[in-house]
Structure formats: structure tokens, C-alpha cells
KOLZARO-429575 format. One record per residue (C-alpha): residue number from 1; residue in three letters; x, y, z. Coordinates in Angstrom, 1 decimal. Example, Ala and Ser with C-alpha at 12.3 -4.5 7.8 and 13.67 -1.06 7.14 Angstrom:
REM KOLZARO-429575
@resi: 1 | resn: ALA | u: 12.3 | v: -4.5 | w: 7.8 .
@resi: 2 | resn: SER | u: 13.7 | v: -1.1 | w: 7.1 .
//
This chain:
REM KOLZARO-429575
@resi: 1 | resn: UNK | u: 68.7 | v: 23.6 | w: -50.2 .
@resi: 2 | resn: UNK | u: 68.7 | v: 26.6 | w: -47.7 .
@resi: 3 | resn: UNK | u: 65.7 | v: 27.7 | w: -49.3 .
@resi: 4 | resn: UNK | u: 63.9 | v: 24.6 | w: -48.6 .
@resi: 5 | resn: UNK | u: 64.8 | v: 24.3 | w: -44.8 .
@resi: 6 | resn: UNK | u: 63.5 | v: 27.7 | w: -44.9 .
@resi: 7 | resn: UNK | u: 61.0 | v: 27.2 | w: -46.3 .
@resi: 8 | resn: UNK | u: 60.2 | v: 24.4 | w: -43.9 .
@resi: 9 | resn: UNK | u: 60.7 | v: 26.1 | w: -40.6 .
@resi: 10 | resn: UNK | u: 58.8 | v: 28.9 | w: -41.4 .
@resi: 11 | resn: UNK | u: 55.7 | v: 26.2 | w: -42.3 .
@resi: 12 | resn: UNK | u: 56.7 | v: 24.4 | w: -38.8 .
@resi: 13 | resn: UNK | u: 56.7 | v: 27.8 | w: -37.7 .
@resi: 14 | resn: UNK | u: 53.2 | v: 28.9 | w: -38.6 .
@resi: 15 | resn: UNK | u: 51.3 | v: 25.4 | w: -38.0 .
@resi: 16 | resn: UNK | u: 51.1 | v: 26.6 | w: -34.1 .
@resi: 17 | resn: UNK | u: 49.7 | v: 29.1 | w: -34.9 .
@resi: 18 | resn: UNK | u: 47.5 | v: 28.1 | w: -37.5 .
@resi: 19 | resn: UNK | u: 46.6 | v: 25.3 | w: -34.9 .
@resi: 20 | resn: UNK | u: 45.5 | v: 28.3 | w: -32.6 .
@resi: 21 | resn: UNK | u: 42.7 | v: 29.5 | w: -35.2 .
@resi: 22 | resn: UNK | u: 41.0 | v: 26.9 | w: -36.5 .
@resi: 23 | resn: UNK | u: 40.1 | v: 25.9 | w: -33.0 .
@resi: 24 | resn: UNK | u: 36.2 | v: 26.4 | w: -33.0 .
@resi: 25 | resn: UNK | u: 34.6 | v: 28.5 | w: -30.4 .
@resi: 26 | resn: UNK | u: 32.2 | v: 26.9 | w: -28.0 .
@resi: 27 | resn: UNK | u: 28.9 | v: 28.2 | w: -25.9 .
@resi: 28 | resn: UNK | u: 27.6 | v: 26.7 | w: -22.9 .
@resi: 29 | resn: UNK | u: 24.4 | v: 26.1 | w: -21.4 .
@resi: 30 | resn: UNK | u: 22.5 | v: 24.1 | w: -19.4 .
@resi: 31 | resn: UNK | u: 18.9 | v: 22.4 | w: -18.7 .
@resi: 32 | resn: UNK | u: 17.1 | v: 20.9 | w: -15.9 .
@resi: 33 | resn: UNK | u: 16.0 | v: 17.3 | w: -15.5 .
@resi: 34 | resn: UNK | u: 13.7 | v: 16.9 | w: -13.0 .
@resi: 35 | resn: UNK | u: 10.7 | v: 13.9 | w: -12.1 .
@resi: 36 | resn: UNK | u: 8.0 | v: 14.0 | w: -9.8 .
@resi: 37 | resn: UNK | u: 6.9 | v: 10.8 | w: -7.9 .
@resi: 38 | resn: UNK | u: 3.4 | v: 10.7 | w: -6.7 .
@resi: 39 | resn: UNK | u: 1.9 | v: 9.0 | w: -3.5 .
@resi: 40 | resn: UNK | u: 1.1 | v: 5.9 | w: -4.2 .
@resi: 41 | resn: UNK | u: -0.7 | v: 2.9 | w: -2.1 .
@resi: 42 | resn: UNK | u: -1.8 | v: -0.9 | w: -2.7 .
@resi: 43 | resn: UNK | u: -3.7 | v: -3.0 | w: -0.5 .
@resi: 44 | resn: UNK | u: -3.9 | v: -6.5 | w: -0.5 .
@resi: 45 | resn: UNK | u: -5.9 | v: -8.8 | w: 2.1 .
@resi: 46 | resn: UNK | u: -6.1 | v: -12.6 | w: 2.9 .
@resi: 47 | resn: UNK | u: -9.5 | v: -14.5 | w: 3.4 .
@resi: 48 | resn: UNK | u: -11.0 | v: -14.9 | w: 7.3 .
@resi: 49 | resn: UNK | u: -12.0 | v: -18.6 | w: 8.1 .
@resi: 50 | resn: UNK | u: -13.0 | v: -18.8 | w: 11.8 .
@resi: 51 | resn: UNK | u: -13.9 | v: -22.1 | w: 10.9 .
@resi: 52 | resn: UNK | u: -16.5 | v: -24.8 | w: 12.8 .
@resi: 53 | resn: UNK | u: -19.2 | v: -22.6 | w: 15.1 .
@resi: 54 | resn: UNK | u: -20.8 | v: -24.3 | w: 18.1 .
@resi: 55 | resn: UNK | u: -23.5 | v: -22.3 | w: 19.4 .
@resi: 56 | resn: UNK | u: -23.2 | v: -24.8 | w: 22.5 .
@resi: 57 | resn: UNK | u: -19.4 | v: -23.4 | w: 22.9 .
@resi: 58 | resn: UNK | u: -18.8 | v: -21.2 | w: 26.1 .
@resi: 59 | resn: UNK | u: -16.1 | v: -19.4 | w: 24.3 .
@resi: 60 | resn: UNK | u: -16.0 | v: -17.1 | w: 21.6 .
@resi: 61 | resn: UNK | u: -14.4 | v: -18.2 | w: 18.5 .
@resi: 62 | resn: UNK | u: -11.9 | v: -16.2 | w: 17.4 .
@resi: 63 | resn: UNK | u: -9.7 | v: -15.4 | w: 14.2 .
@resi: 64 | resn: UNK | u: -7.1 | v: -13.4 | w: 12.3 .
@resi: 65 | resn: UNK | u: -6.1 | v: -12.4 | w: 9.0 .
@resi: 66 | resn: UNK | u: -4.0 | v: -9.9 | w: 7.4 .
@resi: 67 | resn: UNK | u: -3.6 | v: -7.0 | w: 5.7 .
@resi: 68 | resn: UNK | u: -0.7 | v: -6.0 | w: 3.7 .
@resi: 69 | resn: UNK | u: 0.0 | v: -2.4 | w: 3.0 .
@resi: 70 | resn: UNK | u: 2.4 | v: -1.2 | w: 0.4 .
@resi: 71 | resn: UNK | u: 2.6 | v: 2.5 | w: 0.0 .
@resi: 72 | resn: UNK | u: 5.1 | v: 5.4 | w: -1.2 .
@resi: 73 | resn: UNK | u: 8.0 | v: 6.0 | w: 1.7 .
@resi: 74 | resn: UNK | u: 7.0 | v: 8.6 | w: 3.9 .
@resi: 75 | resn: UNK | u: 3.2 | v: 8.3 | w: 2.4 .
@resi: 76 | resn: UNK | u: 0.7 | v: 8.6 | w: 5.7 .
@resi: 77 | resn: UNK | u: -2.2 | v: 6.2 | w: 5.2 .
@resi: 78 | resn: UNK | u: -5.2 | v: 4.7 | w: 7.1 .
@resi: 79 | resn: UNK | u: -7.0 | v: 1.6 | w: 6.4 .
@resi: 80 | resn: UNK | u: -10.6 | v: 1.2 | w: 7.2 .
@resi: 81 | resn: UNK | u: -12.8 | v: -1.7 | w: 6.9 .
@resi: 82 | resn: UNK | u: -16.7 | v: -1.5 | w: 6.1 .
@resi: 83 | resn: UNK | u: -19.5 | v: -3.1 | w: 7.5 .
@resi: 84 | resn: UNK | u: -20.1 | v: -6.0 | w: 5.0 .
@resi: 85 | resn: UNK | u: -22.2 | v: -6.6 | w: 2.4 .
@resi: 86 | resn: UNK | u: -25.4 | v: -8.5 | w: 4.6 .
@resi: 87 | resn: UNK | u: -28.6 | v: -7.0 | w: 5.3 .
@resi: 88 | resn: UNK | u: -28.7 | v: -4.8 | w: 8.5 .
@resi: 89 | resn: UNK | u: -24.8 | v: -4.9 | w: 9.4 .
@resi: 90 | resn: UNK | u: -22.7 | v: -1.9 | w: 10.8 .
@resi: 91 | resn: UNK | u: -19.4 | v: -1.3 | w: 11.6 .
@resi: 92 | resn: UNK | u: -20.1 | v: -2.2 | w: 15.4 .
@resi: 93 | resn: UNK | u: -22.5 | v: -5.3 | w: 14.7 .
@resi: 94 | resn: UNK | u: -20.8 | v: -6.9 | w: 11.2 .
@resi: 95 | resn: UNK | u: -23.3 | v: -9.9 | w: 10.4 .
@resi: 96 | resn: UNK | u: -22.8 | v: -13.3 | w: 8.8 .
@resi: 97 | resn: UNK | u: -25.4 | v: -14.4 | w: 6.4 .
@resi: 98 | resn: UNK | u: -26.7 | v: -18.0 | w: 4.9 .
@resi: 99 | resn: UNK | u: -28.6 | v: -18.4 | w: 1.9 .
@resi: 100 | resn: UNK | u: -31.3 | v: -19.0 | w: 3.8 .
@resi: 101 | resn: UNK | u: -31.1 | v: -15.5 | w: 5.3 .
@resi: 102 | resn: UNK | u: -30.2 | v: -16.4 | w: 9.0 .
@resi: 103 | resn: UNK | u: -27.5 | v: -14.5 | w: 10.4 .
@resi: 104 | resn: UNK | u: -24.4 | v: -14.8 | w: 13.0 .
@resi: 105 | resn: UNK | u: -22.9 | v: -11.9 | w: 14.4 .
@resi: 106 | resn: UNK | u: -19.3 | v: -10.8 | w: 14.4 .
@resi: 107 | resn: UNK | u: -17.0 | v: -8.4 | w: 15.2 .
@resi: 108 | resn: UNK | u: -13.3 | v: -7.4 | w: 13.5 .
@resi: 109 | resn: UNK | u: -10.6 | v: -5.5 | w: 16.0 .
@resi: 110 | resn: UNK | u: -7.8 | v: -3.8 | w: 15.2 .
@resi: 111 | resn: UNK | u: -6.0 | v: -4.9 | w: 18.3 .
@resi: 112 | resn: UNK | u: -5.3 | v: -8.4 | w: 19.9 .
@resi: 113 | resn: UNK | u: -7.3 | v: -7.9 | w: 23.2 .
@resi: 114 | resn: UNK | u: -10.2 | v: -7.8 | w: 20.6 .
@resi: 115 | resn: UNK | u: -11.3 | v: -4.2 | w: 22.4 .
@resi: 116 | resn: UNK | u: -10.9 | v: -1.5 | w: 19.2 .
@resi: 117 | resn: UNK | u: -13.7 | v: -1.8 | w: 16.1 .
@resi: 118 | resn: UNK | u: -11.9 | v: -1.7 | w: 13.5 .
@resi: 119 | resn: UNK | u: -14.3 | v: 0.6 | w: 11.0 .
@resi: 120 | resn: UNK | u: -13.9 | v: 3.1 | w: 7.8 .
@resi: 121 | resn: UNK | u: -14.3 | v: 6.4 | w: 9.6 .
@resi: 122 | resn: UNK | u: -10.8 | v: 8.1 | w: 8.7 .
@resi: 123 | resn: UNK | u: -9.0 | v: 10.1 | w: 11.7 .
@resi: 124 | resn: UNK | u: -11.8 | v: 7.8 | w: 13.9 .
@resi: 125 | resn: UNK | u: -12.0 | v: 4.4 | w: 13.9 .
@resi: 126 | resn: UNK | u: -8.9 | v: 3.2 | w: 11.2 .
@resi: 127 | resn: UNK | u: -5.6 | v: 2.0 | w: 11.3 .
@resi: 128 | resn: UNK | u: -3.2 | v: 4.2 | w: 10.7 .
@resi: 129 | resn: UNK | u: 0.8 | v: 3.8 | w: 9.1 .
@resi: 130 | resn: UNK | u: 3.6 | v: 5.2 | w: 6.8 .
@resi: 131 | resn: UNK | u: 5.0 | v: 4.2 | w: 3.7 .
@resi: 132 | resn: UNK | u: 8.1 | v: 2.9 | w: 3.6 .
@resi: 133 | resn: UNK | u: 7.7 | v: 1.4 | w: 0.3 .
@resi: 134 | resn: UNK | u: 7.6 | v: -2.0 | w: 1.4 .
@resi: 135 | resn: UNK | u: 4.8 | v: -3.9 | w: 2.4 .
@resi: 136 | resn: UNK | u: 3.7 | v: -3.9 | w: 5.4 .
@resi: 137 | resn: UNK | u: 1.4 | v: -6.3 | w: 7.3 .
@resi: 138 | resn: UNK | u: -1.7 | v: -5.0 | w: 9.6 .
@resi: 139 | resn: UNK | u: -3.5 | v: -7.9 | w: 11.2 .
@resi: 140 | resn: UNK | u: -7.0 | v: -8.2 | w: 11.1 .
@resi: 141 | resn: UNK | u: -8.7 | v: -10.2 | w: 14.3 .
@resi: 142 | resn: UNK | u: -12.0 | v: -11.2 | w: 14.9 .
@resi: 143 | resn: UNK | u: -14.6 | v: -12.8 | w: 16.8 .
@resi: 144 | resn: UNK | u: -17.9 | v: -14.5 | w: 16.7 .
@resi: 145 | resn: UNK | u: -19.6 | v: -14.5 | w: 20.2 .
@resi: 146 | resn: UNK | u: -20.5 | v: -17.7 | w: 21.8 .
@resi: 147 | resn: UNK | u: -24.2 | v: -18.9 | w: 22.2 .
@resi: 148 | resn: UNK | u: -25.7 | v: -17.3 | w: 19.4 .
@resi: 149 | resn: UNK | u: -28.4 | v: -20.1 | w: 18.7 .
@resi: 150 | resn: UNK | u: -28.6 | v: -20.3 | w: 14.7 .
@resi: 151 | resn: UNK | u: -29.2 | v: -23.4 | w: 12.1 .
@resi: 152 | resn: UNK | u: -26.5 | v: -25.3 | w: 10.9 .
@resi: 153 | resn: UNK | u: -25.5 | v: -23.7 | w: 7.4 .
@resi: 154 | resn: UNK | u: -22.8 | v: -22.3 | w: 5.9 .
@resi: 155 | resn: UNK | u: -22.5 | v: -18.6 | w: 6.6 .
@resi: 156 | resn: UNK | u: -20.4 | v: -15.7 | w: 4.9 .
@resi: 157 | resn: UNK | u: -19.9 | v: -11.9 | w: 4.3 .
@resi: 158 | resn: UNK | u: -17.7 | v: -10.0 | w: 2.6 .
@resi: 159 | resn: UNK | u: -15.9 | v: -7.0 | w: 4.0 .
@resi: 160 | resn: UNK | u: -14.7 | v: -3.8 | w: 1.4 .
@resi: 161 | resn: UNK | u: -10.7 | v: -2.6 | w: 3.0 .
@resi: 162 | resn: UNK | u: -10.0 | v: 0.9 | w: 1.5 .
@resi: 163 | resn: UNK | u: -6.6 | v: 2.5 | w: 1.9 .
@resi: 164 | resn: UNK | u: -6.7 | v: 6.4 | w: 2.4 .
@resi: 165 | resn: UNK | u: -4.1 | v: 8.4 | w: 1.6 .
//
């Protein structure tokens, strides 16, 4: 009997220490995770319907529309708008057009006193923001000058908005 409680304790005995060895050994090391997030822009814009034109009008008839700019945070950006697509238009006389070839002049401003062309020169004649990676609205306004004697049709261009950034 005494040899069995010997022989116990000294297996109690040793299981520490057995426990001890047949721990495995570890290593460490480690790795980097890393991204990189690009500039990124999106424009959008909404149609400009000045609506009925009277040449006989004393006032000029006037419009807005807008712009909405959705860029990276912190992304610097400009917007510029180009001359149209009708025959003979610049940024600083935009033009109208009927299918019939007649035109009505126009202008589009970046501010509401209607006194800044808005154009496509960047760093010139643009409108300038920064991301915040919502969108933000820029408001378009424009104007068709009064007594411009033209024939009743319906007249249209279409204007290109390009985002630098």
C-alpha cells in the first residue's frame, strides 16, 4: 500500500513538471496592413429651363440650376462649364440654337448678381471647392438678354460640366 501512495506522489510529483515541458515554444512576428484611397470626384447636373422668351420683354429672363459635387474629403476641385455645342458660341457669348439655325444668346454666371462667366479655364474662370465627401450643390444662373428679335421656335444647347481635380 505504501508503495502505491508512493508511487502516486512521486507521479503527482512529476506532472508539474512534465507540464512545464511539453509546453511548445512560440515566435512572433508581425505584418503591415495598409490601403490607399484615391481622389475621387462625381458630378451630376440638373436641366436649365428659362422657359417662355419675349423679345418684346424689357427685362432679361433669368434662370438657375444646379450642380452637385461629390468628391473625396479634403479633394480640391474646380468645375468649369464649356461653351455649348451651337455653331459660333464661346464661353462669353453661349448661343441658343433652333432647328432652323436661328440663334438666342445667353449667358451662365457663377454668382447671383449675374456679373462672373462661369467658363472651363481652370485656376481662371471656374468654380472652385473641397471634398468633403458629401455632395455638395453649386448653383448654376443664367440669363438671356431682353430684345433679341428672333422667330418663334423652340431653342436649345447643351453645355459639357467637367470636374478637375
Amino acid at each position: 500500500m505504501m508503495r502505491r501512495h508512493l508511487a502516486v506522489l512521486l507521479t503527482l510529483g512529476l506532472l508539474p513538471w512534465t507540464h512545464v515541458h511539453a509546453q511548445q515554444n512560440t515566435a512572433n512576428t508581425s505584418f503591415r496592413v495598409s490601403a490607399r484611397v484615391n481622389a475621387v470626384c462625381d458630378i451630376s447636373a440638373s436641366n436649365l429651363d428659362f422657359g417662355v422668351y419675349s423679345a418684346q420683354g424689357a427685362s432679361p429672363l433669368q434662370g438657375t440650376t444646379l450642380l452637385r459635387a461629390t468628391c473625396t474629403p479634403n479633394t480640391s476641385y474646380q468645375i468649369g462649364l464649356n461653351e455649348g455645342t451651337s455653331p459660333g458660341a464661346t464661353v462669353t457669348q453661349r448661343k441658343l440654337a433652333s432647328a432652323a439655325a436661328n440663334v438666342l444668346n445667353y449667358q451662365l454666371y457663377s454668382d447671383s448678381a449675374r456679373s462672373t462667366v462661369w467658363g472651363n479655364t481652370p485656376g481662371s474662370d471656374t468654380v472652385t471647392g473641397t471634398g468633403t465627401g458629401l455632395a455638395q450643390d453649386h448653383t448654376v444662373f443664367g440669363t438671356i438678354p431682353a430684345a433679341q428679335t428672333v422667330p418663334s421656335e423652340e431653342y436649345v444647347d447643351t453645355i459639357t460640366v467637367r470636374i478637375y481635380y
